[in-house]
The first five atom37 places (N, CA, C, CB, O) and aatype in JSON, in Angstrom:
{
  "aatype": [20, 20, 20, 20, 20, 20, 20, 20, 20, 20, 20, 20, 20, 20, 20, 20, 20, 20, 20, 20, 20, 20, 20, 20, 20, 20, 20, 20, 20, 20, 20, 20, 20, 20, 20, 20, 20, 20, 20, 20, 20, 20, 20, 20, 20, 20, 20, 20, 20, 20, 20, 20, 20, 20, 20, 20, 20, 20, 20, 20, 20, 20, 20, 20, 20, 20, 20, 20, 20, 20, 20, 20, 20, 20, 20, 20, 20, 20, 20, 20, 20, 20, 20, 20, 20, 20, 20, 20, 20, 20, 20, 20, 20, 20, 20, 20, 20, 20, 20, 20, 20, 20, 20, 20, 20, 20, 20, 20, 20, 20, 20, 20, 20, 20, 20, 20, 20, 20, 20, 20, 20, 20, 20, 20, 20, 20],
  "atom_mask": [
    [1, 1, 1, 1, 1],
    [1, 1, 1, 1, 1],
    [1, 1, 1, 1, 1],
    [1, 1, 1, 1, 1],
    [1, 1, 1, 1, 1],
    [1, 1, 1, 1, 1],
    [1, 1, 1, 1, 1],
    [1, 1, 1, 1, 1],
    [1, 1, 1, 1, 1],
    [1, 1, 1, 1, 1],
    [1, 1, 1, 1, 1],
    [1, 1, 1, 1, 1],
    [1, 1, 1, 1, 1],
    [1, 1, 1, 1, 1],
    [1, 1, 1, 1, 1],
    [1, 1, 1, 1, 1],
    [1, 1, 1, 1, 1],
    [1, 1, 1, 1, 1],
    [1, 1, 1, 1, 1],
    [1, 1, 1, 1, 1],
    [1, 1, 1, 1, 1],
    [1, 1, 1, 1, 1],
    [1, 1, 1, 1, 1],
    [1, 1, 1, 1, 1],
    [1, 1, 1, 1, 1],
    [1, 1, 1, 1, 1],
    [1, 1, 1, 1, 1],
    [1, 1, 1, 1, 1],
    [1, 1, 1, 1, 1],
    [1, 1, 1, 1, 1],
    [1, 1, 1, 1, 1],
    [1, 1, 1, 1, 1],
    [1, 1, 1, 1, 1],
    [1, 1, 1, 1, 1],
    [1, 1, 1, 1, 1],
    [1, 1, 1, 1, 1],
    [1, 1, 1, 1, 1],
    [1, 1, 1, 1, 1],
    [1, 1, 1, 1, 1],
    [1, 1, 1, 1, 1],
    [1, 1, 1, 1, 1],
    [1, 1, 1, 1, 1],
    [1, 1, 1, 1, 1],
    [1, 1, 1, 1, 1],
    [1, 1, 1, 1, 1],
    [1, 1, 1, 1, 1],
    [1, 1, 1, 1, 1],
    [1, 1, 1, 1, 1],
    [1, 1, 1, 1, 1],
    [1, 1, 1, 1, 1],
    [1, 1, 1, 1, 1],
    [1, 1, 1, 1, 1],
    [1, 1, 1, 1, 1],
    [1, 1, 1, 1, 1],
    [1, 1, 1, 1, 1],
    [1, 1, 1, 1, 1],
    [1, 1, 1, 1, 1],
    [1, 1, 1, 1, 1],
    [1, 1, 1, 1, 1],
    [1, 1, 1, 1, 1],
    [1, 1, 1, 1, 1],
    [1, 1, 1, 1, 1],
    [1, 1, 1, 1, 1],
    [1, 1, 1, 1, 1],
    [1, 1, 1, 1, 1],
    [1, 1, 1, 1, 1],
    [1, 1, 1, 1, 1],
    [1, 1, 1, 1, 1],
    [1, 1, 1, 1, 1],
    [1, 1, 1, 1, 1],
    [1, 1, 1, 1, 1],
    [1, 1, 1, 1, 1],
    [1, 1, 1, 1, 1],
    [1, 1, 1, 1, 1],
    [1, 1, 1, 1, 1],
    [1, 1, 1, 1, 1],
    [1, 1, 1, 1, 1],
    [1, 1, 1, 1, 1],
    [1, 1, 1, 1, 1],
    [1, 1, 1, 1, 1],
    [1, 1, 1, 1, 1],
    [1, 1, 1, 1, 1],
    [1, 1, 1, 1, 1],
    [1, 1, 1, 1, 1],
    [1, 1, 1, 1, 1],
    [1, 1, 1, 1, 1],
    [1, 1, 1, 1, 1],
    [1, 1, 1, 1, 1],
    [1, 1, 1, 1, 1],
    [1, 1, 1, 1, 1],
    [1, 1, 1, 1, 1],
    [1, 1, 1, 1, 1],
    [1, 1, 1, 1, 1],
    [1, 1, 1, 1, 1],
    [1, 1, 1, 1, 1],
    [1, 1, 1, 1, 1],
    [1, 1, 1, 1, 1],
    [1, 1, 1, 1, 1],
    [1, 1, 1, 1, 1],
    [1, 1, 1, 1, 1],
    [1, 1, 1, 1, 1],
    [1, 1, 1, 1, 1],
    [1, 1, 1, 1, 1],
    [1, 1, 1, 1, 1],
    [1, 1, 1, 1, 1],
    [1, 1, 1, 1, 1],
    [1, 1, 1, 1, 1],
    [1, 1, 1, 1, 1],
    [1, 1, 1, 1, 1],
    [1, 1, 1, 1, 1],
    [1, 1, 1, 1, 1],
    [1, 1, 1, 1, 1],
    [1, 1, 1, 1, 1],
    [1, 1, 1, 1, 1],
    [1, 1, 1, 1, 1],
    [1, 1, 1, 1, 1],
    [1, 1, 1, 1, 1],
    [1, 1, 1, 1, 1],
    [1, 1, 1, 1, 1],
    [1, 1, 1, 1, 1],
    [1, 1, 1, 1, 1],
    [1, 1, 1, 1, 1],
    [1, 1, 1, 1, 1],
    [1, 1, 1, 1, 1],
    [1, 1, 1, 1, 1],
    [1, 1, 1, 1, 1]
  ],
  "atom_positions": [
    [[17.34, -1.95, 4.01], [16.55, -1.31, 2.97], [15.71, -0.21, 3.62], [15.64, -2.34, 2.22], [14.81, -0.12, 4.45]],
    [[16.23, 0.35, 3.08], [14.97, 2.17, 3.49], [13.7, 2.0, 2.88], [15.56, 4.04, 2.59], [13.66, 1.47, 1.78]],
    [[12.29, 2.52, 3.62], [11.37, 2.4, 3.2], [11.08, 4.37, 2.68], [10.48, 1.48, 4.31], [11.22, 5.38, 3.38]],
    [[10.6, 4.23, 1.07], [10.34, 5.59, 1.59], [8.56, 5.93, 1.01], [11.72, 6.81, 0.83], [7.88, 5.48, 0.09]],
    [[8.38, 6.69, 1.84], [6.62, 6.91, 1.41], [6.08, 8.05, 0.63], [5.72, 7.07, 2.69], [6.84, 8.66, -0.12]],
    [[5.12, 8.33, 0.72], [4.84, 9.11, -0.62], [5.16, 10.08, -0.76], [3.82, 9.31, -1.0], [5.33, 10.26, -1.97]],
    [[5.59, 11.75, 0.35], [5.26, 12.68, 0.22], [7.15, 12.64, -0.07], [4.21, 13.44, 1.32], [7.7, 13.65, -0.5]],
    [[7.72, 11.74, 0.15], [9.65, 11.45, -0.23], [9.33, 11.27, -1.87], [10.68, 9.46, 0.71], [10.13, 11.86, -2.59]],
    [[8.77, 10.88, -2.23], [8.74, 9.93, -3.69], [7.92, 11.25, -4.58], [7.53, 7.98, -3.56], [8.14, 11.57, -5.75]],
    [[6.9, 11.91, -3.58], [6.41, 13.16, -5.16], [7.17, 14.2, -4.76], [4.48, 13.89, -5.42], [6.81, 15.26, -5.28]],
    [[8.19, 14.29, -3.95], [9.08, 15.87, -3.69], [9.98, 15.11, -4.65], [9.87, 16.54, -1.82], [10.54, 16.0, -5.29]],
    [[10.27, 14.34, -4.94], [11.55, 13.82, -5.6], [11.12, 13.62, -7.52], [12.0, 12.04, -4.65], [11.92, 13.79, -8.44]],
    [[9.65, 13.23, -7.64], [9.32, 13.36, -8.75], [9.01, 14.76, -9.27], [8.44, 12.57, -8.86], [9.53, 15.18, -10.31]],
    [[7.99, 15.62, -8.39], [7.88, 16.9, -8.51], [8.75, 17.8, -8.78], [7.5, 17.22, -7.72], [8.66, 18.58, -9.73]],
    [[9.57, 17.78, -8.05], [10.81, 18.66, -8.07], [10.37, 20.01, -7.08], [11.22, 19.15, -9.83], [10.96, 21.08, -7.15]],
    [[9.29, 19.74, -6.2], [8.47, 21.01, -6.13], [9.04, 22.17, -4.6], [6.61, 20.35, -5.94], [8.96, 23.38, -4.37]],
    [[9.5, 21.14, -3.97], [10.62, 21.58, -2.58], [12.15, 20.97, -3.13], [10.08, 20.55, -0.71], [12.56, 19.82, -3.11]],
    [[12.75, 22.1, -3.58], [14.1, 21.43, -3.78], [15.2, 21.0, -2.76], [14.72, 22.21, -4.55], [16.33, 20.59, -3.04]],
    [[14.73, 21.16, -1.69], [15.58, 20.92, -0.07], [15.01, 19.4, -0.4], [14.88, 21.98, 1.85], [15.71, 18.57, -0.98]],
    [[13.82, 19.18, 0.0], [13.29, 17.71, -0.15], [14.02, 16.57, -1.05], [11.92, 17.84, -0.74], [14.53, 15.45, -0.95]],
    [[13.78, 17.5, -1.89], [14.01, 16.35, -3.57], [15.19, 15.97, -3.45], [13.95, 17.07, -5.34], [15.45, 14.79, -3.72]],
    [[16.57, 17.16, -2.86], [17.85, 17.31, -2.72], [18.16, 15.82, -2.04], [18.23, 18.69, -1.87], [18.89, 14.93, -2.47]],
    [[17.2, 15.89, -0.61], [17.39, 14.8, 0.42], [17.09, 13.37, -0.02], [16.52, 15.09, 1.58], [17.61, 12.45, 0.6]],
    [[16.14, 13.07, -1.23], [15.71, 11.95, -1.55], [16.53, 11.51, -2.48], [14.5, 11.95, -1.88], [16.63, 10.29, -2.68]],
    [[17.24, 12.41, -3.2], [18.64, 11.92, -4.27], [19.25, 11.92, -3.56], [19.3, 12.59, -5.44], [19.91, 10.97, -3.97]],
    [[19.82, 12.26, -2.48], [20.8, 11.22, -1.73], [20.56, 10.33, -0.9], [21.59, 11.69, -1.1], [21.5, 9.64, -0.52]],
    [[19.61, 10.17, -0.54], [18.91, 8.78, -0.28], [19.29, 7.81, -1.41], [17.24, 8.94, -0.24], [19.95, 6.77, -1.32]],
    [[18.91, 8.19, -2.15], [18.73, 7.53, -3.35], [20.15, 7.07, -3.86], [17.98, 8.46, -4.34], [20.33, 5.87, -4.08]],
    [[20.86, 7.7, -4.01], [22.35, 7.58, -4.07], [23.27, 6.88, -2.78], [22.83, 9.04, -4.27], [24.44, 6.51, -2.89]],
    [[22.49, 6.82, -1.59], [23.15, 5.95, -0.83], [22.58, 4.6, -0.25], [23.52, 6.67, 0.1], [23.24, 3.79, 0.4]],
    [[21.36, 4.5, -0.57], [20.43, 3.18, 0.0], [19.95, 2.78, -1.23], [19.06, 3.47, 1.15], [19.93, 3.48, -2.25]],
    [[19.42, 1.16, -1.07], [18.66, 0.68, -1.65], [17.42, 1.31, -1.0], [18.86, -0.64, -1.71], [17.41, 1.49, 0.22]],
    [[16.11, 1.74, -1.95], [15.1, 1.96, -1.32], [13.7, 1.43, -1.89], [15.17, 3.22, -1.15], [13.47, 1.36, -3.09]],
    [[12.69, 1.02, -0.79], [11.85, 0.09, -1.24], [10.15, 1.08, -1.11], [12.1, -1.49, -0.15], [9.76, 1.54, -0.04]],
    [[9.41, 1.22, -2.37], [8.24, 1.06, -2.31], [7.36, 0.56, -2.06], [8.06, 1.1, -2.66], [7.14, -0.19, -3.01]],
    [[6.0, 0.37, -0.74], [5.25, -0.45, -1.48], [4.18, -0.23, -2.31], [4.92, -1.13, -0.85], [3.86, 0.93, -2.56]],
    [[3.57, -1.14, -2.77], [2.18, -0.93, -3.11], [1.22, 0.09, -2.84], [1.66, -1.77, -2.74], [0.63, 0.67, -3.75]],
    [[1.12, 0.23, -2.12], [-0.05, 1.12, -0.75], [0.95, 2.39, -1.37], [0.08, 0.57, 1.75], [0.51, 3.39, -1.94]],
    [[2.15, 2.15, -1.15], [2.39, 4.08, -1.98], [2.2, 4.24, -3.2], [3.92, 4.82, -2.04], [1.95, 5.38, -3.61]],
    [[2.26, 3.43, -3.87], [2.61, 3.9, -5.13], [1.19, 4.1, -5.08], [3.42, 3.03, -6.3], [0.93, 5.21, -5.55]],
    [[-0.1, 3.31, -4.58], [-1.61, 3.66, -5.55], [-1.42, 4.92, -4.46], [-3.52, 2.33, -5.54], [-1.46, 5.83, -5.29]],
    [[-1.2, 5.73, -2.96], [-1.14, 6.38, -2.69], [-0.67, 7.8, -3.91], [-0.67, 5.87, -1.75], [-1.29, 8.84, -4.08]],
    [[0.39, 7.43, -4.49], [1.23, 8.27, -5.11], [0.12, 8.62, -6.63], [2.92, 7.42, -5.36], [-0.09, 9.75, -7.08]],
    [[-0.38, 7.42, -7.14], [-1.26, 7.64, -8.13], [-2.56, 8.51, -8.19], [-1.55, 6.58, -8.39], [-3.15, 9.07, -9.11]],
    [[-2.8, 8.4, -6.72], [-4.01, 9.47, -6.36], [-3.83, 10.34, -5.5], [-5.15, 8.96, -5.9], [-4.56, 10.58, -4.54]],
    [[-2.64, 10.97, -5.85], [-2.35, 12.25, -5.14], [-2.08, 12.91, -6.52], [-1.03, 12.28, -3.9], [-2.29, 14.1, -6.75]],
    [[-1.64, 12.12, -7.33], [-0.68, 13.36, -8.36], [-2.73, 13.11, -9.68], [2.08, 12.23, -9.58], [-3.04, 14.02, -10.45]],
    [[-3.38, 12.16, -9.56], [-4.68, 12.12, -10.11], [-5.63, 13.49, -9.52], [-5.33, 10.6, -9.69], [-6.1, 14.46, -10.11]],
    [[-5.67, 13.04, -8.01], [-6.89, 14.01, -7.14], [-6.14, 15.57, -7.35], [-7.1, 13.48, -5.0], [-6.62, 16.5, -8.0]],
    [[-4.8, 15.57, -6.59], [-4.57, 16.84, -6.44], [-3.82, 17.67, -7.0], [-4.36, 16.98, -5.62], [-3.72, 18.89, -6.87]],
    [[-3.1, 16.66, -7.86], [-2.14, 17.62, -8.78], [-2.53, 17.72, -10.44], [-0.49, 16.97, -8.67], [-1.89, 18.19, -11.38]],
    [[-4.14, 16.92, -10.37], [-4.82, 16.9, -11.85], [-3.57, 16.45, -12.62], [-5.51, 18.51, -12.47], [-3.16, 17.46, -13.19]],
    [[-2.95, 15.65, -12.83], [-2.08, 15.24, -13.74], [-2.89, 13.84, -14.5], [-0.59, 14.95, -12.93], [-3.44, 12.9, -13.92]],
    [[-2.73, 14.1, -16.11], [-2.75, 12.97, -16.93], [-3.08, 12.04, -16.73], [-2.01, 12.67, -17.29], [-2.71, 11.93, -15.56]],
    [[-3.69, 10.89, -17.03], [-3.35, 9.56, -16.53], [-2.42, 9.02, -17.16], [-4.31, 8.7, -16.52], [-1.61, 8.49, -16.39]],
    [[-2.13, 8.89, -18.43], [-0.62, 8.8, -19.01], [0.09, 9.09, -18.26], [-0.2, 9.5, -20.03], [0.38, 8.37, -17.3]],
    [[0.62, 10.31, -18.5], [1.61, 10.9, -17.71], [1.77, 10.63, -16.15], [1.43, 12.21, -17.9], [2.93, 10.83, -15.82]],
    [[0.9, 10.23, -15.03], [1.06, 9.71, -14.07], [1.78, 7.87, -14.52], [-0.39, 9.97, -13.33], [2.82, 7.42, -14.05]],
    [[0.96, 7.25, -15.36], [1.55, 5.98, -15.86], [2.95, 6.11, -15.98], [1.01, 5.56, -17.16], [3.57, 5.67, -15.02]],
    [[3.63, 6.61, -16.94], [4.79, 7.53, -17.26], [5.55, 7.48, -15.77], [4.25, 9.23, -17.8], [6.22, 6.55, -15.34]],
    [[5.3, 8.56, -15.21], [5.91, 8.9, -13.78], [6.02, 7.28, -13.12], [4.72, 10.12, -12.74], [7.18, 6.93, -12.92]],
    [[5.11, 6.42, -12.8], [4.99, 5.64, -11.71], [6.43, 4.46, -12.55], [3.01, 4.99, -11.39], [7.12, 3.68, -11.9]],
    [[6.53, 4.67, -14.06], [7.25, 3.29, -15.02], [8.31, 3.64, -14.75], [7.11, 3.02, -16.71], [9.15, 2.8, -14.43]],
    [[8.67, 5.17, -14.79], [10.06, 5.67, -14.65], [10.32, 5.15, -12.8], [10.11, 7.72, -15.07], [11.54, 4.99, -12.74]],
    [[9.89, 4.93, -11.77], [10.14, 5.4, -10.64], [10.72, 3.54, -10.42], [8.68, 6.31, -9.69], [11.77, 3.07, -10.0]],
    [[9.38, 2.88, -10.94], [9.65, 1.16, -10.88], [11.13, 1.0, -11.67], [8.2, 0.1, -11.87], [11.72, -0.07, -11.51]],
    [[11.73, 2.0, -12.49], [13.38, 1.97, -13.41], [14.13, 2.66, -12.48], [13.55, 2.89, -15.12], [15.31, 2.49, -12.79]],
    [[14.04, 3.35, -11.5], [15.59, 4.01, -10.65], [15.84, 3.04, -10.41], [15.75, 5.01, -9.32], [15.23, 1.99, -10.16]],
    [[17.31, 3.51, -10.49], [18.04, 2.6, -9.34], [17.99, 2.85, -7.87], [19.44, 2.62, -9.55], [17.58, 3.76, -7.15]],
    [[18.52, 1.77, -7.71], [18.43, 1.71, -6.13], [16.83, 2.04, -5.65], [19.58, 2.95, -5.41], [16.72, 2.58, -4.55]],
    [[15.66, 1.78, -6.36], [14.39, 1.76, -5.42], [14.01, 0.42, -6.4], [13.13, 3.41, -5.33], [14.04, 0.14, -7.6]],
    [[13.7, -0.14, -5.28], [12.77, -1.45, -5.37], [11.24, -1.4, -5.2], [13.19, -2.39, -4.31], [10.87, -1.2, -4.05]],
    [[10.19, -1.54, -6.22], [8.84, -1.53, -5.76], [8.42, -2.71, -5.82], [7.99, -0.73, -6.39], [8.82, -3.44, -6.73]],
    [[7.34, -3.26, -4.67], [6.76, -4.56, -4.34], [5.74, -4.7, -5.49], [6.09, -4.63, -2.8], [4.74, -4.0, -5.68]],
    [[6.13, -5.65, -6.14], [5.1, -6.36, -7.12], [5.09, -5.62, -8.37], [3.59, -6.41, -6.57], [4.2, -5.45, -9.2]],
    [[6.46, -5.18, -8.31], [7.2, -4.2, -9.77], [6.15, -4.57, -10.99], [9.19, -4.86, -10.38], [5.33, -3.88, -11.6]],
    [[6.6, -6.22, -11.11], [5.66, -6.27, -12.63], [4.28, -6.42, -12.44], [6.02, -7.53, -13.65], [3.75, -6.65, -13.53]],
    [[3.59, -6.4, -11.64], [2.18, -6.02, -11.22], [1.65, -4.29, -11.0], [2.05, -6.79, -9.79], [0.43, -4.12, -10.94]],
    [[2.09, -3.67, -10.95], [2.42, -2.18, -10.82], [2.67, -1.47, -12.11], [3.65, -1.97, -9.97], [2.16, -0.43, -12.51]],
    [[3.71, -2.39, -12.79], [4.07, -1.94, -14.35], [2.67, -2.18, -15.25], [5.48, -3.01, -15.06], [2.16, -1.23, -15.82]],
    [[2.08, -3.57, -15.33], [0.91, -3.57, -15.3], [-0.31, -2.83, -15.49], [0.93, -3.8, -14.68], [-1.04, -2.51, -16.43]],
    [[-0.25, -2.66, -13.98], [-0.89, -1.64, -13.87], [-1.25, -0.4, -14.08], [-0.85, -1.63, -13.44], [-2.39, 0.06, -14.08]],
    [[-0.28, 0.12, -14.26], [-0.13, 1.74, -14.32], [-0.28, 1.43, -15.96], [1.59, 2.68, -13.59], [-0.19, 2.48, -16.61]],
    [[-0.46, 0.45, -16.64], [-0.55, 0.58, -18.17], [-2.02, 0.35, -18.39], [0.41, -0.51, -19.04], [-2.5, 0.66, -19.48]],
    [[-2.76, -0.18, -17.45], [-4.05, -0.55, -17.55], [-4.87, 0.91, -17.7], [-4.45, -1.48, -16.26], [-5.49, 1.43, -18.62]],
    [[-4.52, 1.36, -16.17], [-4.16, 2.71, -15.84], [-4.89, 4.13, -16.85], [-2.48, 2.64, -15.99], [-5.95, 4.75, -16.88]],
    [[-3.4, 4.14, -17.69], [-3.02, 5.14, -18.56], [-4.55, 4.96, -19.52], [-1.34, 4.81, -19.38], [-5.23, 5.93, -19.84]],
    [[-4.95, 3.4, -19.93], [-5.58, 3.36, -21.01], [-7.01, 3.17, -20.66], [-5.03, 2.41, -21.84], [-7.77, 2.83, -21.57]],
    [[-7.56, 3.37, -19.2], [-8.97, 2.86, -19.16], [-9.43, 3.94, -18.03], [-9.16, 1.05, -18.72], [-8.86, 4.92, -17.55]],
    [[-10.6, 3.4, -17.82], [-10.9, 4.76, -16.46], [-11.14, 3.97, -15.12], [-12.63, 5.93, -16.74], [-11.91, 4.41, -14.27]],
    [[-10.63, 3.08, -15.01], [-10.42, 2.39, -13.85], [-9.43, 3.1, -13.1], [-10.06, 1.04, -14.09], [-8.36, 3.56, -13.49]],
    [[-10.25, 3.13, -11.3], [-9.09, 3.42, -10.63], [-8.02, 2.34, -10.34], [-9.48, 3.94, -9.49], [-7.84, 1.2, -10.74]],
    [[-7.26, 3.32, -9.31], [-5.78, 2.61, -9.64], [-5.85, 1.36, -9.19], [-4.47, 3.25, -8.96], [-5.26, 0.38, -9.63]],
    [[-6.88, 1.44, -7.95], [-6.87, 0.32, -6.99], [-7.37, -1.24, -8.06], [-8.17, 0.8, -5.54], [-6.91, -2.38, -8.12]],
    [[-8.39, -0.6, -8.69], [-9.09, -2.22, -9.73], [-8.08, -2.34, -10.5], [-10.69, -2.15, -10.92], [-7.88, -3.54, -10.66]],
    [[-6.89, -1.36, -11.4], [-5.94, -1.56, -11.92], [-5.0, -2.56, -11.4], [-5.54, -0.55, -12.05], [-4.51, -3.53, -11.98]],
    [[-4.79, -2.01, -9.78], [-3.57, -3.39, -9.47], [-4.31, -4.54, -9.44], [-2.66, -3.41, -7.91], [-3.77, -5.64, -9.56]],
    [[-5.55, -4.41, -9.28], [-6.41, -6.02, -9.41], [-5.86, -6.65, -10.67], [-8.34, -5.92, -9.63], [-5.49, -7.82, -10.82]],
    [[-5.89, -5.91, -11.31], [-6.51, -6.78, -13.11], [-4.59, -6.92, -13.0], [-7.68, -5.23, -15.2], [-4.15, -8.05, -13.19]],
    [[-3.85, -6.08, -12.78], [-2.9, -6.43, -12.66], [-2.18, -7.76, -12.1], [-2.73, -5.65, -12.29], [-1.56, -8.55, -12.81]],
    [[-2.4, -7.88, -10.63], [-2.74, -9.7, -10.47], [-3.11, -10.32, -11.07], [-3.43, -10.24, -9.8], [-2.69, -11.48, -11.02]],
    [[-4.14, -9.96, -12.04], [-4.2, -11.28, -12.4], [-4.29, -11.44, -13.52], [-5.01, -11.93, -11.93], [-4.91, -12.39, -14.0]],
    [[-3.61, -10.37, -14.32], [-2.69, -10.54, -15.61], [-1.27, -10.73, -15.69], [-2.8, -9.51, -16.33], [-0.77, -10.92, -16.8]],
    [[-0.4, -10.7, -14.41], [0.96, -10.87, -13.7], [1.25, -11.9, -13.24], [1.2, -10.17, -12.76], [2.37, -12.41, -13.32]],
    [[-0.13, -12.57, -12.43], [-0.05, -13.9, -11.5], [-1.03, -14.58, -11.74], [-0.03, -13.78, -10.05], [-1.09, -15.53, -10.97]],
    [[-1.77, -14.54, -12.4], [-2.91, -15.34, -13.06], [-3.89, -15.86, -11.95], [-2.3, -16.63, -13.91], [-4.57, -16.89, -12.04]],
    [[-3.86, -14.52, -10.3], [-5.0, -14.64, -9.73], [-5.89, -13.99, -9.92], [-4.96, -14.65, -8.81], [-6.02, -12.83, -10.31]],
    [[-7.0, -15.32, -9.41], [-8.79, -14.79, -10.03], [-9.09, -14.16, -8.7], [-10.28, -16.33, -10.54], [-8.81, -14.32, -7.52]],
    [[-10.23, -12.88, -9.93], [-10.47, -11.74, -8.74], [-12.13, -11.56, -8.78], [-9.55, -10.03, -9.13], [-12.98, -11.39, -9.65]],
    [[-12.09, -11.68, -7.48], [-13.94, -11.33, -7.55], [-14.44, -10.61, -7.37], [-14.79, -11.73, -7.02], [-14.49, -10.24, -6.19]],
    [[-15.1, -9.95, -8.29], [-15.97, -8.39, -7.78], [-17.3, -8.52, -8.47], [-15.16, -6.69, -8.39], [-17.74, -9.39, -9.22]],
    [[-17.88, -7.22, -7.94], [-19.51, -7.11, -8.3], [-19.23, -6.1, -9.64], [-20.7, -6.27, -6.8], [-20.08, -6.15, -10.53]],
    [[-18.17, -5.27, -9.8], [-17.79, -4.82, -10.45], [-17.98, -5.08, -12.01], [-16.95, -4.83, -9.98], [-16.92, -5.62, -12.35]],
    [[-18.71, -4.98, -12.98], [-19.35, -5.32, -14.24], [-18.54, -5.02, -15.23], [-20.55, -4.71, -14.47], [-18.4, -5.8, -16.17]],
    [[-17.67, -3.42, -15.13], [-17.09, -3.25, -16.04], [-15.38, -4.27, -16.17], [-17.14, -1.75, -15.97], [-14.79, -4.86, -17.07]],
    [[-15.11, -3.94, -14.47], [-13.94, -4.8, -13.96], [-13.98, -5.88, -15.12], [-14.14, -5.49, -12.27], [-13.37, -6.09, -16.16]],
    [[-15.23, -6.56, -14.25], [-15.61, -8.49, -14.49], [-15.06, -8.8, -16.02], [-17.79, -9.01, -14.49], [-14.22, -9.63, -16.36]],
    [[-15.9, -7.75, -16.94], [-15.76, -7.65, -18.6], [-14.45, -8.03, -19.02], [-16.0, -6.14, -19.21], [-14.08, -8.98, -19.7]],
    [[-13.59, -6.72, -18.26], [-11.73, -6.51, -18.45], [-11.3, -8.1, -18.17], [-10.76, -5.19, -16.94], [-11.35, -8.93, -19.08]],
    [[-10.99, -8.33, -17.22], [-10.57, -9.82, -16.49], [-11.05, -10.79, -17.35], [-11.23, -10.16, -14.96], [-10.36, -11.82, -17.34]],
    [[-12.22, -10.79, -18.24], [-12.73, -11.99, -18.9], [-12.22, -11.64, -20.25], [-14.36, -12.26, -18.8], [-12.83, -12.28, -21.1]],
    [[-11.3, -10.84, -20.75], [-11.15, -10.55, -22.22], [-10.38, -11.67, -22.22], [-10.53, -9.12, -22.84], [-10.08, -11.86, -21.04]],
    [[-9.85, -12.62, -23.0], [-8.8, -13.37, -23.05], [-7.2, -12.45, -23.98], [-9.51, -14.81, -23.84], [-6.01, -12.71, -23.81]],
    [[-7.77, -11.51, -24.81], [-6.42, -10.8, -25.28], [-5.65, -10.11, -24.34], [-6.64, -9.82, -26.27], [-4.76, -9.35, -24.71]],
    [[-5.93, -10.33, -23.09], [-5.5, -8.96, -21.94], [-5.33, -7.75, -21.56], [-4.84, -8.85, -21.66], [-4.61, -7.31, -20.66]],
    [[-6.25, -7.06, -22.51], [-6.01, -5.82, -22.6], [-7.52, -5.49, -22.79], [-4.94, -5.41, -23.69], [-7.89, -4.33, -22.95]]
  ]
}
């Protein structure tokens, strides 16, 4: 399994170096390839900080990337999750994959965090 990291994964979403993007569709077309975690919130706050994109639309981007084929992301339905928490609140990405745990895996998360704490204690999950 190929690992690939972020600046492979936004030339390939971007479209923005087409030599790049070229190289990651055939990656992509010849390996299984694996995300982890650490990129994707990497990937969420690159295309947030520097490419001012949406938070939807980053949500969007990250749902489509967890659907290629041939790439595998670690903790897919924690991530999917996430990036929906994401889209709809102003939490960063990082408290997102929290609440994500532990709306995915039903682990309890501890923070000083007030607004977090609120989210995590809704019982509707959302």
């Amino acid at each position: 399994m190929l690992l690939l990291d972020t600046n492979a994964i936004l030339r390939y979403v971007l479209q923005d170096n087409q030599n790049m993007a070229d190289r990651v569709e055939q990656l992509l077309s010849d390996n299984i390839c694996y995300i982890p975690v650490e990129v994707v919130a990497e990937i969420v706050f690159v295309l947030l900080k520097v490419y001012k994109i949406e938070r939807k639309v980053i949500a969007q981007i990250v749902k489509e990337i967890t659907e290629t084929n041939n790439i595998r992301v670690a903790q897919s339905s924690v991530v999917r999750r996430a990036v929906k928490i994401f889209a709809a609140s102003g939490f960063d990405f990082v408290d997102c994959l929290l609440a994500g745990y532990a709306k995915e895996k039903q682990y309890s998360v501890f923070t000083f965090d007030e607004k977090l704490q609120k989210y995590l204690n809704n019982p509707s999950g959302e």
